[in-house]
C-alpha positions in Angstrom: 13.0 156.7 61.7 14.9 153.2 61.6 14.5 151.9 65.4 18.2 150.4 65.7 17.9 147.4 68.0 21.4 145.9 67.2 24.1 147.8 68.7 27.7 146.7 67.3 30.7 147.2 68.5 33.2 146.0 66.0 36.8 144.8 67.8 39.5 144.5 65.1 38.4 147.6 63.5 41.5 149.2 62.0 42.2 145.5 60.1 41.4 144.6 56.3 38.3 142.9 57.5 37.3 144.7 60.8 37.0 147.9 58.1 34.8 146.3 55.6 32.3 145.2 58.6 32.2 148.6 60.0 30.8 150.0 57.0 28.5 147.1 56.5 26.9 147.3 60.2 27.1 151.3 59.8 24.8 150.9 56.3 22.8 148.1 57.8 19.0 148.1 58.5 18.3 148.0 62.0 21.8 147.9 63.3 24.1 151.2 64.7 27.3 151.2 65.3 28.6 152.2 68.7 32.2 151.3 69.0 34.9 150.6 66.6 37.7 148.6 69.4 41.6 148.4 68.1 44.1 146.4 69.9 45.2 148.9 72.3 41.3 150.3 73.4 39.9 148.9 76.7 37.1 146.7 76.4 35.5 148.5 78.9 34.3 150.9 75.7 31.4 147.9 74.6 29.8 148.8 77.7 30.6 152.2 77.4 29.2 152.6 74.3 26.0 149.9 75.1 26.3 147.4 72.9 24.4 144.5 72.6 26.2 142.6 70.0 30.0 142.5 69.1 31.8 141.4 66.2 35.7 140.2 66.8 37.3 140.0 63.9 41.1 140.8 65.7 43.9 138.4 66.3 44.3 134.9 67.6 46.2 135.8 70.5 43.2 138.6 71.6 40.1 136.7 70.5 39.5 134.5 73.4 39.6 137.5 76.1 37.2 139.4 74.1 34.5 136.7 73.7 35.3 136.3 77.9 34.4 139.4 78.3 31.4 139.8 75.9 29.8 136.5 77.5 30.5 137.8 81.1 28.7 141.1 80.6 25.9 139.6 78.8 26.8 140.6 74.9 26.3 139.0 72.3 29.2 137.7 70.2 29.9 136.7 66.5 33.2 136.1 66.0 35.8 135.3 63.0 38.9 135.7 64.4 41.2 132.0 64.8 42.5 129.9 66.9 39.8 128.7 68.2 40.9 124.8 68.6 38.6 121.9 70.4 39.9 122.9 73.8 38.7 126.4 73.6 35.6 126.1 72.1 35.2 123.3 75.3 36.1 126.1 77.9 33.9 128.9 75.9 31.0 126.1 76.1 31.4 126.0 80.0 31.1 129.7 80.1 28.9 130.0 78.3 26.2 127.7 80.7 26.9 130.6 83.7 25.5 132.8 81.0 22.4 131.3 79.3 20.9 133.7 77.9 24.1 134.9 75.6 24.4 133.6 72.5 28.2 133.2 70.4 28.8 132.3 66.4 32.3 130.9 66.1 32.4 131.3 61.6 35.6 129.9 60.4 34.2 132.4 57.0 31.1 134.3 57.0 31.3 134.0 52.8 28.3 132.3 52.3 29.5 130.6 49.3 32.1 129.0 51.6 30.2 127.5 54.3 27.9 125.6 51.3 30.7 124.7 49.7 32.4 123.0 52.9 28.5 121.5 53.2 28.7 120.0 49.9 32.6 118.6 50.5 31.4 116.9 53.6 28.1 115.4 52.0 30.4 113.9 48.8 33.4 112.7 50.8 32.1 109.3 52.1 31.4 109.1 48.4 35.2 108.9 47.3 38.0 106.9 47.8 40.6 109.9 48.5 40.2 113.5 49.7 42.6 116.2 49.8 42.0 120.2 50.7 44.3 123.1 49.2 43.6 126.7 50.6 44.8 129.7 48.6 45.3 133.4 50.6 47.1 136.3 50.6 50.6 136.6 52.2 49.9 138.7 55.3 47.4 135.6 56.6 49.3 134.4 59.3 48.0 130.9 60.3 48.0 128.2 58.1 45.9 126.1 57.4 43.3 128.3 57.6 40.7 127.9 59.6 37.7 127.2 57.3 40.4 124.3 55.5 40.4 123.0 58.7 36.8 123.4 59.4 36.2 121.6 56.3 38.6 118.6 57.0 37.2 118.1 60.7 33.3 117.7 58.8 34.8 115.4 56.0 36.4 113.4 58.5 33.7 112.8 61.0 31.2 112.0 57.6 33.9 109.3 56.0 34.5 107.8 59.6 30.6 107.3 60.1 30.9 106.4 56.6 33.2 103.5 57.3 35.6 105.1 54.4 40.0 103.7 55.3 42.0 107.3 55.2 42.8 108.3 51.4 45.2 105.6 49.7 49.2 107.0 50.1 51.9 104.6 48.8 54.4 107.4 49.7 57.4 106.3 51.8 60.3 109.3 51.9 58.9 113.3 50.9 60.4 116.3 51.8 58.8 117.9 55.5 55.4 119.1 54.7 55.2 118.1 50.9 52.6 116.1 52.0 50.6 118.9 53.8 49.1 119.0 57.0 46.9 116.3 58.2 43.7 117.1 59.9 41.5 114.4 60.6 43.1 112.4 58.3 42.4 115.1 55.2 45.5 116.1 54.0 45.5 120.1 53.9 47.9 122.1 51.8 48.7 125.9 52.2 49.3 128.6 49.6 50.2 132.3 50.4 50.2 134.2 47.2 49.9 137.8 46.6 47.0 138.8 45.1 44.8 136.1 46.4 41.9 137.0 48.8 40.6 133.6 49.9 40.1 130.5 48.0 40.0 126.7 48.7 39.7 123.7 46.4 38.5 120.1 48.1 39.6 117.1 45.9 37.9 114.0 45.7 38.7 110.9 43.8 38.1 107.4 43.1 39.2 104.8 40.4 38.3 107.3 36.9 36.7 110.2 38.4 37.8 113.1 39.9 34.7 115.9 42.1 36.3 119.2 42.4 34.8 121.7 44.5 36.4 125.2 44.9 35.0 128.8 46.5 36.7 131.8 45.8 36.3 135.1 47.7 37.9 138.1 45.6 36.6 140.5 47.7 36.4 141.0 51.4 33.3 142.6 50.7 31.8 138.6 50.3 31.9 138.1 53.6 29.8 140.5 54.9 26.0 139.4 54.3 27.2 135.9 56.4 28.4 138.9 59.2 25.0 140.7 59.0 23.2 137.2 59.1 25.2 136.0 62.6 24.4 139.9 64.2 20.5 139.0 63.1 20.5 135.7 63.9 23.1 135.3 67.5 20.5 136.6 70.2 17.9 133.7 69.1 20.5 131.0 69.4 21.8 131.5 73.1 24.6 129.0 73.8 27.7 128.7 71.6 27.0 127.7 67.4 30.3 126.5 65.5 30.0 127.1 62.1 27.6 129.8 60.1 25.9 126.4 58.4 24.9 126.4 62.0 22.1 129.4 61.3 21.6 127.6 57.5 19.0 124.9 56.8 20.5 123.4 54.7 19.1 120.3 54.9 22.3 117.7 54.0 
């Protein structure tokens, strides 16, 4: 008999992607299930249940109260909901030094294609001139950008600063609001909500006659799951707080 020494508790389990990791942990070596948590449960039911690992993949507005929790009580966390700006991850970080022996994966996207393809895009921008993102999802996404677009930017921002690389050339003077994008770390990002799109981003780079184009597309929400799997495995032997599944890659860039 499979000795399960994972036990998961899966918080946004009702959603499109909570679902699809339920039946990933539930068919996973070495992993049980013990709690599926919606938005009205108590969180009291990780305990309950005795997990040792959750996965949040629930709402901005919930996520940082769940991970609070999880840290205080000594579980494990791997966690892909949003909103989890520079100030939070700051405040989860001092948390998380009351609590060293926990471990947290903040993953913008679990898709493993994705998180080498944002590698790649911040290796080759302080090779070009200009830069420019464009995520593609499906219309019930409800922040923009999203947060692997913005993920991406921050890395191609910090590598074309240390780089010495100007922000991309712009002659524009008058545009409409936003034609331009948003502009994160001087990458501008541009948003597209689209039904029948999963999740998809294209990073544009250019100099004088050349043109890189890297692009990842997820068409299934079923892609995301062996980068889930990989944080549950991986979380308890990185205590302390990891940003980023390229985090747990060697990747060697």
């Amino acid at each position: 008999m499979t000795e399960h020494n994972i036990r998961v508790a899966v918080l946004g389990a009702s959603g499109r992607m909570g679902s699809e990791a339920v039946r990933a942990v539930d068919q996973a070596e070495g992993m049980q299930l013990v709690a599926r948590i919606g938005r009205q449960d108590s969180l009291t039911q990780i305990l309950d249940a005795g997990a040792t690992h959750i996965v949040d993949l629930s709402v901005p507005e919930a996520t940082q109260d769940n991970v609070r929790f999880a840290v205080e009580h000594g579980v494990h966390a791997v966690v892909g909901a949003t909103g989890w700006d520079t100030e939070r991850l700051e405040r989860l970080q001092e948390l998380l030094a009351d609590h060293p022996e926990v471990g947290v994966l903040i993953a913008p996207n679990f898709a493993l294609g994705s998180v080498l393809a944002t590698a790649f895009a911040a290796k080759a921008a302080q090779f070009f001139e200009s830069a420019e993102i464009i995520e593609l999802h499906h219309p019930q996404k409800v922040d923009a950008p999203s947060g692997t677009a913005v993920r991406t930017a921050e890395l191609m921002g910090a590598a074309r600063r240390e780089a010495g690389l100007a922000p991309s050339p712009d002659a524009t003077t008058t545009c409409l609001e936003g034609a331009r994008g948003a502009v994160v770390e001087d990458i501008p990002v541009h948003s597209v909500r689209l039904r029948g799109l999963v999740a998809h981003q294209e990073v544009l780079l250019g100099s004088a006659g050349e043109q890189l184009t890297l692009r990842h597309d997820s068409f299934d929400r079923a892609s995301f799951m062996p980068g889930v799997l990989l944080g549950l495995r991986t979380v308890a032997q990185r205590p302390g707080l990891t940003h980023g599944l390229d985090g747990y890659l060697d990747l060697g860039l």
